[in-house]
MDAnalysis code that builds the backbone (N, CA, C; Angstrom):
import MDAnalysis as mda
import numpy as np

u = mda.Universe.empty(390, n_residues=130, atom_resindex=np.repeat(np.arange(130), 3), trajectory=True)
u.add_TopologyAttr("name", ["N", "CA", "C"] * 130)
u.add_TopologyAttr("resid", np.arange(1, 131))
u.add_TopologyAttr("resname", ["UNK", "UNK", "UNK", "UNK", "UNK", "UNK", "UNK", "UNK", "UNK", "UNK", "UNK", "UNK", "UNK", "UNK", "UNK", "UNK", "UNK", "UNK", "UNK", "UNK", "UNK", "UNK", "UNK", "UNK", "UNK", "UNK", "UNK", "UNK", "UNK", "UNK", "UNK", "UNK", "UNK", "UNK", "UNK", "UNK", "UNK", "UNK", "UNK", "UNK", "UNK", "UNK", "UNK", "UNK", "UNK", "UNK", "UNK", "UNK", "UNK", "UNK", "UNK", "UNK", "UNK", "UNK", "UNK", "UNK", "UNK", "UNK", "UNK", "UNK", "UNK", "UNK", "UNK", "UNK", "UNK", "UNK", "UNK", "UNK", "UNK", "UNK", "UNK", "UNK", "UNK", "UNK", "UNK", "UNK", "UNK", "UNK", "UNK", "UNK", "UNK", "UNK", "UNK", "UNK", "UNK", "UNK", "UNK", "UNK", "UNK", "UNK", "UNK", "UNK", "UNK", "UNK", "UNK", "UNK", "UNK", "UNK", "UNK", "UNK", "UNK", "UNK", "UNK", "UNK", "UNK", "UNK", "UNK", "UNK", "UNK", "UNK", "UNK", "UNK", "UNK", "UNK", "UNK", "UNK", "UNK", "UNK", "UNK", "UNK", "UNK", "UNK", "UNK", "UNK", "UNK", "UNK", "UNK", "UNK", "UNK", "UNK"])
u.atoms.positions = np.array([
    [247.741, 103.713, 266.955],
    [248.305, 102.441, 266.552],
    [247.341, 101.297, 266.772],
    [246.261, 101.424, 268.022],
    [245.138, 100.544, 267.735],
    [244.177, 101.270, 268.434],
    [242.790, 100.523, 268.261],
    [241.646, 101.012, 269.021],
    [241.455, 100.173, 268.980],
    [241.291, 99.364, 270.682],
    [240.368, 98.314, 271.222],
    [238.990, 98.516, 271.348],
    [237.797, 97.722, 271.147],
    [236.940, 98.229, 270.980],
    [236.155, 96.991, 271.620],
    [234.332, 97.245, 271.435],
    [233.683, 96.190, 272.052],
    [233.157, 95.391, 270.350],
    [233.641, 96.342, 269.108],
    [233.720, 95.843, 267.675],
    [235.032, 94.816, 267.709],
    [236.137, 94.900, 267.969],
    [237.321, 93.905, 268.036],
    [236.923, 93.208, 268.878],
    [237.191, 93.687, 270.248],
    [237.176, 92.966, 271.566],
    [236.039, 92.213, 272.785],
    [235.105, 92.873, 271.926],
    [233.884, 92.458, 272.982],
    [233.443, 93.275, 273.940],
    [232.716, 93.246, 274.871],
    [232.298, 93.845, 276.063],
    [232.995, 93.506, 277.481],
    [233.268, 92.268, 277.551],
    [233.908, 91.140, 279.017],
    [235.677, 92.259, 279.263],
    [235.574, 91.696, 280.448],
    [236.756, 92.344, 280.651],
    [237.974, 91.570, 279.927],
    [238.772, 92.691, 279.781],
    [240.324, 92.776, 279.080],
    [241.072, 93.241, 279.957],
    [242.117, 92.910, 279.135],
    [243.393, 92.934, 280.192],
    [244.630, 93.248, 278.796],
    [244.940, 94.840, 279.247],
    [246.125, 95.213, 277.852],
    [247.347, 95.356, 278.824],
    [248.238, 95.255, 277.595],
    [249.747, 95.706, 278.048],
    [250.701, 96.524, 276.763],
    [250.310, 97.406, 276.697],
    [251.052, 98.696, 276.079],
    [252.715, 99.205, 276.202],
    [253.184, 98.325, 275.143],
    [254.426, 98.123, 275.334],
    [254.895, 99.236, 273.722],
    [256.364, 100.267, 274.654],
    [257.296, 100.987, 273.881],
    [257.920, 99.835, 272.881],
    [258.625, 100.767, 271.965],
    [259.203, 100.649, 270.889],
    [260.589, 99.744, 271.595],
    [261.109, 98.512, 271.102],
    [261.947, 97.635, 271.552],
    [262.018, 97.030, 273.016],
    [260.720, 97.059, 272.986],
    [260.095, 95.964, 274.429],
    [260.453, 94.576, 274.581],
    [260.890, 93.731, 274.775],
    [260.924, 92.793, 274.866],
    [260.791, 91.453, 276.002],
    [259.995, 90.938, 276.079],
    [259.615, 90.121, 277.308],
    [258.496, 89.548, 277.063],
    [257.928, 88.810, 278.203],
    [257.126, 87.732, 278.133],
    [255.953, 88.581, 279.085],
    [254.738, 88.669, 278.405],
    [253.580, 88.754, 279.539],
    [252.983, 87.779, 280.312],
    [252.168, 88.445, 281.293],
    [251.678, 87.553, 282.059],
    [250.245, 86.340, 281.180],
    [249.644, 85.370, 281.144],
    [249.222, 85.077, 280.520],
    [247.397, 85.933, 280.697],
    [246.877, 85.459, 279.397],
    [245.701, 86.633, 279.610],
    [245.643, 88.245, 278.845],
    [247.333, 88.593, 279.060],
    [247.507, 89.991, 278.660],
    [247.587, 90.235, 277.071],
    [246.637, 90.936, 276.015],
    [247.081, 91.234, 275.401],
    [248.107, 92.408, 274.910],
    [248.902, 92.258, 274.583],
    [250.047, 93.098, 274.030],
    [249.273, 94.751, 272.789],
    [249.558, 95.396, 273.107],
    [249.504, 96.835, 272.122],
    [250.996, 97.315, 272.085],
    [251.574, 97.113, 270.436],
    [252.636, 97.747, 270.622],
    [252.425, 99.228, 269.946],
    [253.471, 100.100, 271.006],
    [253.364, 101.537, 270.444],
    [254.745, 101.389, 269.737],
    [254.077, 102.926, 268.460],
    [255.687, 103.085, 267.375],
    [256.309, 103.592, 268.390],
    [255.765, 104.828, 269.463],
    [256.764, 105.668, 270.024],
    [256.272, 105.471, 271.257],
    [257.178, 106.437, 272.118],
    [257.498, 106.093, 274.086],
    [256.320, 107.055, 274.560],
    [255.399, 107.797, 273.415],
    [254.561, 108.714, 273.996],
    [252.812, 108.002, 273.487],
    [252.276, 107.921, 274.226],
    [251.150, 107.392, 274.391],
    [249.670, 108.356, 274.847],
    [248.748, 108.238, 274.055],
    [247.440, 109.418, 274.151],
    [246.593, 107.674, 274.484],
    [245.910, 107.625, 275.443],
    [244.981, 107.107, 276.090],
    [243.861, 107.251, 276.289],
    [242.502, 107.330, 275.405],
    [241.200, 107.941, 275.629],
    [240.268, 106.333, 276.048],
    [239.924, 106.168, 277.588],
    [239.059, 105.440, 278.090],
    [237.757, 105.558, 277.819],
    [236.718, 105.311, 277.373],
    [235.901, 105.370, 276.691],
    [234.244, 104.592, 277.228],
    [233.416, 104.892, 277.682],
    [232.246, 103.987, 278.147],
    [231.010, 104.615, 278.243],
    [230.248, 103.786, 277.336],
    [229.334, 104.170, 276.836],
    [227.726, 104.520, 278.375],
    [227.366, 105.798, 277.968],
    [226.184, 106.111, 278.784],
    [225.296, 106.720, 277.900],
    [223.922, 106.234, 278.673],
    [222.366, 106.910, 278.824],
    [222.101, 107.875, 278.715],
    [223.038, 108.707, 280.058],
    [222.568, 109.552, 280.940],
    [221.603, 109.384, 282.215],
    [220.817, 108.013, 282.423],
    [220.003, 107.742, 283.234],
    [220.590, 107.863, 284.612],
    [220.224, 107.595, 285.862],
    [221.197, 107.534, 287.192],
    [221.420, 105.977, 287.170],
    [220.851, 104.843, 286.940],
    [221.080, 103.796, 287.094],
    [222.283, 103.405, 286.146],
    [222.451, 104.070, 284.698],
    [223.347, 104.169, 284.132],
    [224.707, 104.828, 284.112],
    [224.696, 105.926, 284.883],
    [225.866, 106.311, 285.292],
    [226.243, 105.641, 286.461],
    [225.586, 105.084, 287.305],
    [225.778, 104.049, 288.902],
    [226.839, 102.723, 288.212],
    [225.820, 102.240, 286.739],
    [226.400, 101.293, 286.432],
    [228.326, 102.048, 285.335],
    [228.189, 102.964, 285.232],
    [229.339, 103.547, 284.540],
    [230.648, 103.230, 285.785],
    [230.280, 104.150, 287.004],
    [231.098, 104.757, 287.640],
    [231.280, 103.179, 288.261],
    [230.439, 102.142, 288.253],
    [231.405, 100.509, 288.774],
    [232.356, 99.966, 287.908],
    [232.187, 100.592, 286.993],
    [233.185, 99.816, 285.654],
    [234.183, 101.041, 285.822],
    [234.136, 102.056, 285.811],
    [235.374, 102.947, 286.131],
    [236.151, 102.676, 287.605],
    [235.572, 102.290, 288.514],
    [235.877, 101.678, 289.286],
    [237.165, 100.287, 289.464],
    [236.919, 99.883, 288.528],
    [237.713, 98.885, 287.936],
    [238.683, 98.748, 287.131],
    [238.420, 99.993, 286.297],
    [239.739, 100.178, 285.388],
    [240.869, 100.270, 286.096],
    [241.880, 100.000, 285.920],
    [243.572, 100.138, 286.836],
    [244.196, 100.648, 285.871],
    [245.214, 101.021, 285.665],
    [246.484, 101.390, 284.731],
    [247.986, 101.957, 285.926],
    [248.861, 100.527, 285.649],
    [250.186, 100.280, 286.118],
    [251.075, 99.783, 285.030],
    [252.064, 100.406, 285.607],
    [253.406, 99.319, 285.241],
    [253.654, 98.168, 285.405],
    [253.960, 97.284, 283.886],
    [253.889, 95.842, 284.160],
    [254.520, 95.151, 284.777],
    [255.759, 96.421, 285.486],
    [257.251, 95.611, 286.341],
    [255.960, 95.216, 287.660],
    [254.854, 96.267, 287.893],
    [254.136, 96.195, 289.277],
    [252.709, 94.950, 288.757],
    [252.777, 94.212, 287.794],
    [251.707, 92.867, 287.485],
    [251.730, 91.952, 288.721],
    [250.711, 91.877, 289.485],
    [250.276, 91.126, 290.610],
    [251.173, 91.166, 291.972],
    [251.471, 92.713, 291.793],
    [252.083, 93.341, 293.962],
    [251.388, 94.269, 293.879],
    [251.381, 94.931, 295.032],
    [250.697, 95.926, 295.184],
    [251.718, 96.797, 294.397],
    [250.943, 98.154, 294.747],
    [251.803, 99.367, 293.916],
    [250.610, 100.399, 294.192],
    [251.784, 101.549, 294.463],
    [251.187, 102.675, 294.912],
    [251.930, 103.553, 293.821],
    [251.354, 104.674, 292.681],
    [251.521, 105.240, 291.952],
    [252.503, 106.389, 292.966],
    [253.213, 106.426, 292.069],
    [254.179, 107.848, 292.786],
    [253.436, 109.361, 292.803],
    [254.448, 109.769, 293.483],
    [253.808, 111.260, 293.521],
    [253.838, 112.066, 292.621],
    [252.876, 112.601, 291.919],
    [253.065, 113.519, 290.784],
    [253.905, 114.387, 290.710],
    [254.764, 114.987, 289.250],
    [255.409, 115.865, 289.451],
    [254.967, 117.218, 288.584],
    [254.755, 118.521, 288.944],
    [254.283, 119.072, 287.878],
    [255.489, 120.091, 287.370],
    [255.596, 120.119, 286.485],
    [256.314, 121.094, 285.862],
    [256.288, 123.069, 285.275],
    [256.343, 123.551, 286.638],
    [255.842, 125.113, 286.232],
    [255.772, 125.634, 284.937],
    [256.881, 124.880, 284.344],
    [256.751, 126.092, 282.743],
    [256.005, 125.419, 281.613],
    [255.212, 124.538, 282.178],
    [254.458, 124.080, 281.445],
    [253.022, 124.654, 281.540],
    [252.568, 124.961, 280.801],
    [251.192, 126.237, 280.267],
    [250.252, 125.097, 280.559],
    [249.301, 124.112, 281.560],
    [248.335, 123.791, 281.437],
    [246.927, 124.035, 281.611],
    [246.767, 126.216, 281.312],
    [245.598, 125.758, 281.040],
    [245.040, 126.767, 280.038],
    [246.230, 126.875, 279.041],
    [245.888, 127.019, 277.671],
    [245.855, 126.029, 277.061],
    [244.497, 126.047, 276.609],
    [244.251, 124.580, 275.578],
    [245.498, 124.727, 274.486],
    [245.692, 123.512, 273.922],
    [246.782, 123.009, 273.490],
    [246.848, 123.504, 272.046],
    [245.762, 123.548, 271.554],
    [245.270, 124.616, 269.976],
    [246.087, 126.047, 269.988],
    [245.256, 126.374, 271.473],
    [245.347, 128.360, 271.378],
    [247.652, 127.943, 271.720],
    [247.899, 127.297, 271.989],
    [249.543, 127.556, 272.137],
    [250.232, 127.184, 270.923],
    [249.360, 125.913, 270.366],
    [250.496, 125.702, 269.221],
    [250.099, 126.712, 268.241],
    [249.096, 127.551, 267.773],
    [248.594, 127.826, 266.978],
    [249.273, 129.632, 267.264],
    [249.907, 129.960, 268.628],
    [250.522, 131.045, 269.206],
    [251.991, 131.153, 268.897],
    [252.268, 129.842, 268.116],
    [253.779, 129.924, 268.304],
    [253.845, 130.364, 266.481],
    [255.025, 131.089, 266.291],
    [255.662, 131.876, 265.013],
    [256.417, 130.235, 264.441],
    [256.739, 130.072, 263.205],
    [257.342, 129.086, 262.712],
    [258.523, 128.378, 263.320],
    [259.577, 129.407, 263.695],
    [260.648, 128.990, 264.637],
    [260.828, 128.030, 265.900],
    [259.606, 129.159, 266.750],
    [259.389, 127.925, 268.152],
    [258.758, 126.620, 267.425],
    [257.365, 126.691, 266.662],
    [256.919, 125.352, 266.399],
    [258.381, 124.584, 265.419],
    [258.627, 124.381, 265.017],
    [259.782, 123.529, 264.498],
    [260.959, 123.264, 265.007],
    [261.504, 124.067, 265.909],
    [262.334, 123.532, 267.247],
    [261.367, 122.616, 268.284],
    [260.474, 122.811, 268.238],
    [259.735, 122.054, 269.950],
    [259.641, 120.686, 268.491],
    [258.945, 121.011, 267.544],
    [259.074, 119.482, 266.604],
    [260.454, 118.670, 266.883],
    [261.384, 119.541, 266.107],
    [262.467, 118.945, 266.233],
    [262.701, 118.023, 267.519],
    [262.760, 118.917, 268.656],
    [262.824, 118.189, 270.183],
    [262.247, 116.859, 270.066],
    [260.926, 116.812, 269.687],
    [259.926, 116.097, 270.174],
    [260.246, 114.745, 269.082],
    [260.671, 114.936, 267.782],
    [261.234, 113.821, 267.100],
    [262.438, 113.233, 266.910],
    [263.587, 114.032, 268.584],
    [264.454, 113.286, 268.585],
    [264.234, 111.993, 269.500],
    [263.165, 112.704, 270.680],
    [262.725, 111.497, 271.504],
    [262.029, 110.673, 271.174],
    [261.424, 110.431, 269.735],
    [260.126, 110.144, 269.161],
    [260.425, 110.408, 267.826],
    [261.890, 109.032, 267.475],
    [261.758, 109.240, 266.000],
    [260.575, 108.718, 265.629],
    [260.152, 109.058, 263.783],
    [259.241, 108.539, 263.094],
    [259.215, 107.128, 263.097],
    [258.046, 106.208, 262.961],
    [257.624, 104.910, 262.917],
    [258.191, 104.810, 261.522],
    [258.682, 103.300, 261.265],
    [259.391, 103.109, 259.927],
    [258.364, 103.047, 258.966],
    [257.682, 102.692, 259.086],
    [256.446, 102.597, 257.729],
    [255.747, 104.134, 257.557],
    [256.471, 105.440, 257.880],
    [256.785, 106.591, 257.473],
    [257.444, 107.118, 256.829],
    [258.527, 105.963, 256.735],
    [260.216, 106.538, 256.431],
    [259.571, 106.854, 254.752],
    [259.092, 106.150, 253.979],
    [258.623, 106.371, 252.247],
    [258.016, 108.207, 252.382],
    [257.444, 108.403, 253.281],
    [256.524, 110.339, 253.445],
    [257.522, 110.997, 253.726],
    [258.421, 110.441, 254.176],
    [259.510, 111.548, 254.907],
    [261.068, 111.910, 254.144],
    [261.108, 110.515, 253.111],
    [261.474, 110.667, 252.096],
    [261.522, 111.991, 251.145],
    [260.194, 112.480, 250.763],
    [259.325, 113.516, 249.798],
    [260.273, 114.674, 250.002],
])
């Protein structure tokens, strides 16, 4: 739904706020807003290297810095909760070799599932039409 970039955005630090589908509220000032169609979000952090050591020194200070919280937790502290993992979840078959394992049935039930929590974005609704 977007890619922030140092082509849009520049290089200087930013400050996002990645807000679900019928969000509504006021940010803090500074924050730009990313709205998502759906409640599920793919996140690829991204920073550019050399390979040199002075260049990864300078990587790992800027990773250093990145944060990612909840905006209820914008300027208190906050300590991320404790992870929860879920046994019947397969993580460490890559995600290809499982979907690509499943017979038509399972893949179109786990769809189904997955687009009741995650209906389609409306400027789909015309494809889905077909």
């Amino acid at each position: 739904f977007d890619v922030p970039g140092k082509r849009t955005t520049g290089t200087g630090a930013q400050t996002y706020a990645i807000t679900g589908p019928g969000w509504e509220g006021t940010l803090p000032e500074g924050v730009k807003q990313y709205k998502s169609p759906t409640s599920i979000v793919w996140l690829l952090g991204r920073i550019y290297c050399t390979g040199t050591p002075e260049d990864y020194a300078a990587v790992h200070k800027i990773q250093d810095e990145v944060k990612l919280y909840p905006l209820s937790a914008w300027g208190k502290e906050w300590t991320p909760p404790a992870g929860k993992v879920d046994p019947s979840i397969d993580m460490k078959t890559a995600v290809r070799d499982q979907v690509n394992s499943m017979d038509a049935v399972e893949y179109f039930t786990l769809l189904a599932e997955l687009l009741k929590r995650n209906p389609p974005y409306e400027a789909d609704a015309p494809m889905l039409e077909k």
